[in-house]
Structures are given as C-alpha cells and as structure tokens.
N, C-alpha and C positions, 0 to 999 in steps of 0.2 A: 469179324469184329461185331459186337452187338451194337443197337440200334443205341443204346443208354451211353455208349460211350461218344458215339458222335454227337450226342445234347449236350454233354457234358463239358469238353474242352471250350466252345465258343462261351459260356457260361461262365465258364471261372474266367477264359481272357477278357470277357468284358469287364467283369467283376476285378481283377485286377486293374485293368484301363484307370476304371472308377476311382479307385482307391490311390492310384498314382496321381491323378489329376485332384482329387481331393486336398493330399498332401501336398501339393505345391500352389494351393491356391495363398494368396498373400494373406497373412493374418490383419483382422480391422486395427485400422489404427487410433489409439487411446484420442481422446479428446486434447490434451495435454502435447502428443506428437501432431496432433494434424496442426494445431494453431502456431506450432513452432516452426513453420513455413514461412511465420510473418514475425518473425525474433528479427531484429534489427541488430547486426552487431555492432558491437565495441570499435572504437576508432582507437588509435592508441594515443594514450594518455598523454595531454600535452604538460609542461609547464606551470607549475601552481593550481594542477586539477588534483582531484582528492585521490584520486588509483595513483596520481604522479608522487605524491606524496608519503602514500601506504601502503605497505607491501602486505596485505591481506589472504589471505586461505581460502581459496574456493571452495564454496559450500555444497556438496553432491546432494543428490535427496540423499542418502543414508547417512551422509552428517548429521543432516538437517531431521529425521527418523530418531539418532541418538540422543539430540540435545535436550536441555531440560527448558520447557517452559510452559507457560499458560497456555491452557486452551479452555474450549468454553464447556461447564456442564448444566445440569437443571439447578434452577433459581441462581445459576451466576454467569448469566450469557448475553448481560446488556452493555453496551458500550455506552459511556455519558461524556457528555462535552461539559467543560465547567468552566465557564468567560469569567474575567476576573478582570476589572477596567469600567470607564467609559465608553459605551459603544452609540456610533448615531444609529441612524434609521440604513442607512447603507452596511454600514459594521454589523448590524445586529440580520443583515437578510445574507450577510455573506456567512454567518457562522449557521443559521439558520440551513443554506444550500449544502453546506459543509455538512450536517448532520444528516441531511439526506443523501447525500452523496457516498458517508461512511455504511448510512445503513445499507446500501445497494452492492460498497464494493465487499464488506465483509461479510454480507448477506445476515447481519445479526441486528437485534432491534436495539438502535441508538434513541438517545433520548439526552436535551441538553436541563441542565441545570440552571437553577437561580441565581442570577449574574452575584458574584462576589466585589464589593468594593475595594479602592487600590487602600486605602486605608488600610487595609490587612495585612500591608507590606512594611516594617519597622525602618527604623531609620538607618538602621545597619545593614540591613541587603540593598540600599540601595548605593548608585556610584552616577554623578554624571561625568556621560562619554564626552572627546572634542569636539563634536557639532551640536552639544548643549542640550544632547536629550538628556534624560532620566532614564538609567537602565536596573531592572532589577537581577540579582542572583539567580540563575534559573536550579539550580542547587534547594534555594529555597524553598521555590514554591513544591519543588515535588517532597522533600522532605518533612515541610511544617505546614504543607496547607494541603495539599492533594492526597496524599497517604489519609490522612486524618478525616477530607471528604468523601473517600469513596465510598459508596451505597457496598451497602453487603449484595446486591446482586449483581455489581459488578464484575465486569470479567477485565476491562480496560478502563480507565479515565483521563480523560486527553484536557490539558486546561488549554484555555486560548487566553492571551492577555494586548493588548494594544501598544503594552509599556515595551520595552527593548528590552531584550534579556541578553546576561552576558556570564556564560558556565564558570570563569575562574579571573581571577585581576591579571592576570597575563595575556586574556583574551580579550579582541575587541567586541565582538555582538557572537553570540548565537542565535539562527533560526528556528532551533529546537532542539529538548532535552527528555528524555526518560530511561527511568528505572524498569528496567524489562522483568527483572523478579517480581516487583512490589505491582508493575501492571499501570503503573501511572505513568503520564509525558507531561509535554507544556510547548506550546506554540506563540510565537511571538507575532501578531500581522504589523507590525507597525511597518517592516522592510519591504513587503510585499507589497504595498501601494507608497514606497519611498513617503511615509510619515502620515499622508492625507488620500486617504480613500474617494474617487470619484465617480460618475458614471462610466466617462473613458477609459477609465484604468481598473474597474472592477472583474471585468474576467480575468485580465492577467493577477490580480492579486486571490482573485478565489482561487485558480489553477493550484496558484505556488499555494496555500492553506491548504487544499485537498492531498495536493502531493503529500506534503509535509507530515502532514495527520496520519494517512495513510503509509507512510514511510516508520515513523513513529511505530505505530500499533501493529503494521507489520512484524518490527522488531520483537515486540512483546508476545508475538504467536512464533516465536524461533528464526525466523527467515535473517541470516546474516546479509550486509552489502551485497548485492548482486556482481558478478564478475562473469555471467552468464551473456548478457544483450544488454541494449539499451532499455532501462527499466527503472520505475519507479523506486526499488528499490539498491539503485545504483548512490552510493556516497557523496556529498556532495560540499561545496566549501563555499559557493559563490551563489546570486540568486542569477547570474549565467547559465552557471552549469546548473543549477535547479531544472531554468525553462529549457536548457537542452535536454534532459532528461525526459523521456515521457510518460505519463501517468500510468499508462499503462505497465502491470508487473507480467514479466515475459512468460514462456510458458513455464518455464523449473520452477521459478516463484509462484506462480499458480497453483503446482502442482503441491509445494510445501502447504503454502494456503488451506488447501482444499483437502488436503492432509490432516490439519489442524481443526478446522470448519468445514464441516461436511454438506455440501448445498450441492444444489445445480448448474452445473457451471452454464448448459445453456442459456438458463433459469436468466442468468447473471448476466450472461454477456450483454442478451439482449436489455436488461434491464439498464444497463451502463449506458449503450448503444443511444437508449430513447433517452434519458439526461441529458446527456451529451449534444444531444439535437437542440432538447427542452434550450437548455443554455448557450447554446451556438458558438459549442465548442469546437471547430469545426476540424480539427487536428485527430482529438479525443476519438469522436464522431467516428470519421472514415477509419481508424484505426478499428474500432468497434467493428463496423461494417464487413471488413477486410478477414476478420476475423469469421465472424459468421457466415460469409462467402464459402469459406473452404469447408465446413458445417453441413453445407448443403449437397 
C-alpha cells in the first residue's frame, strides 16, 4: 500500500468526527425561547374570571402573522396619550409615568397631549351609576372625540379620562375601550385608585393604568387575549384579576410585538428593568431581572 493512503483515512475519519459533532450541537436559542423559561402558567379559570366566561381561540404566532392590523411606518410611529378631565398634581404625574412607561414597553416615541376638558362630553353620553358617580359612554369618546384627534403621525392614540366610563347601558363600568382598526382606546383611572388618587395608593393605581394602556394598544398592533401564561395581555373583568395579571406580556406576545415593532428586545428588557426599580415596582422589577438572568 502506498504511503498516501495511510494519510488519508485518519483525515477523512477525523473530518467526519468533525462534522458529526458539528451536526448535533444544540441550535442557539431565539431570545423569545430562552425567556419562556420564565412564562408563568395559566391556573384554571375560576368562576366569574374572563377565560371562565369566554371561550376564546388561541392565538399562534401564524394567526397572529395573518391578522390585519396597524403597525408603525415613517411619519406615523408616535403613540400619544390624550387626558380628557380634571387632573390634580398626583393624576397629572401618574399619566405623565404612563407615558414613559408606554414609550419603553413599545419602544416607540409617545408623546401626551393637551388636556381636553370634560365639557366636551354632551349631556347624552352621560348616565349616573348607583354609587352617584357620572359615567361617560366610552363608545363616545373613541368615535366623536379621539378618531377626530388623532395627529396624522399617529400610529395609536390612547385617551385617559378620570370620569367612569361604561361601553353599553346593560353594562356597569368599563376599564377600558378601543377601536383596533381606527387605532384609538380610552382609559378610565377613576377605578384604579377607588375614585381619589393618593400617595398610598399611587403605585397600585399607576400599575392598573400601565397595564391597561398597554393591554389596549397591544390590541391595536394584532395581539389577541393571551391564552399562552400569565400575561399582560391576558382578559380581564375585575380590577382583581387586573392586579393578578402581570404586566409583563409573556414570551408569544413578545414575540407577536416584536413582529409588529421591530426594536431590541434586550434594548428593552433592560430599559423596563431600570423603571421598574425607578418606581419601586418591586414585582415588575424582579420579573425584569429574571428575565435578563437567563440572557446572560
């Protein structure tokens, strides 16, 4: 046998070795699979919770790939907050955090609006409820007032109002309403600090506003109810099940997100992360944290 043939065989058996161990090394895992480590599941649905209630269609990403709806292009990629009410110095820093809060989770530039007065409300949208508030049509305001304000560089327009809103006369209060085509919502805070906004009770009522907003305008970028984990974009009927809900949207809803709005996810996490501190959210926070953990 010639000298060329014994170089030869250890050669290629290494070179296969190679190639076998290449092919079975684990593929990296997407950003979207690693944090799904920290997806929190679904409990099952009790009694007068909103999953108990509606028997809904899980959303895959390629649902969610086919659907039709807004997402953002050049000169129309600003979200705007439009307060509509009375707001004190407490109200006016909670919509204030809300706004920074939107710009970070949706990674796009929010910007709020010049407060609208309640006068702009007729005497026909309005109804008092049995505990003697004033509630207005939330029907209303997205049809006759928000459509009508939105900024042409608009992509979303989220109203916030102090007053009660309530979607139909069959209904007692809603905590929020939007038109997902037209790209408009409307938030009600008055439930979120039970009518009177204080120092004590200002995180829990920013939380529920944040959620809410971002539940909202999630909508408006395609993302149906979550049926995935426990997620901000999970349904909700009660300001219970709001606060059991956590703000954070799990990893499928991320991944629809980020589908829609194309940013950084680490970009973001962290950015969430240090808010969350900022504000001594302290739930939000460690969720943030937990997440980046597995990142590293």
């Amino acid at each position: 046998m010639s000298r060329g043939k014994y170089n030869f065989c250890p050669l290629f058996f290494c070179f296969t070795i190679f190639i076998f161990l290449f092919s079975c090394q684990k593929k990296e895992k997407t950003y979207f699979e690693t944090i799904a480590l920290n997806d929190i599941k679904l409990s099952s649905p009790k009694p007068g919770s909103w999953r108990y209630n509606h028997d809904e269609h899980f959303q895959t990403f390629e649902d969610f790939q086919k659907t039709k709806k807004i997402t953002p292009a050049p000169g129309k990629n600003t979200i705007y907050l439009q307060p509509i009410g009375q707001f004190d110095e407490l109200q006016k820093k909670e919509i204030a955090l809300t706004k920074e809060y939107l710009k970070i989770y949706f990674q796009l530039e929010t910007k709020i609006l010049p407060t609208l007065p309640n006068s702009i409300f007729p005497k026909n949208v309005k109804r008092i409820f049995k505990d003697g508030q004033e509630q207005i049509l939330a029907s209303y305001v997205l049809d006759s007032i928000l459509i009508k304000q939105k900024p042409q560089d608009a992509v979303a327009l989220m109203g916030i109002t102090e007053r009660d809103l309530f979607p139909r006369p069959d209904w007692n209060y809603v905590f929020g309403l939007a038109s997902y085509e037209n790209g408009v919502g409307v938030s009600s805070i008055y439930r979120f600090a039970d009518g009177h906004l204080t120092t004590s009770n200002f995180n829990e009522s920013l939380l529920r506003l944040m959620k809410i907003s971002s539940h909202e305008i999630g909508h408006m970028f395609g993302i149906t109810h979550c049926l995935n984990a426990n997620c901000v974009m999970n349904g909700t009927n009660t300001l219970t099940e709001t606060d059991y809900h956590l703000a954070r949207a799990c990893s499928l809803c991320q991944q629809k997100l980020n589908a829609s709005i194309h940013y950084d996810n680490r970009k973001r996490l962290l950015e969430l992360k240090n808010f969350f501190e900022k504000q001594h959210l302290n739930t939000e926070f460690s969720l943030s944290q937990q997440d980046l953990n597995l990142l590293k």
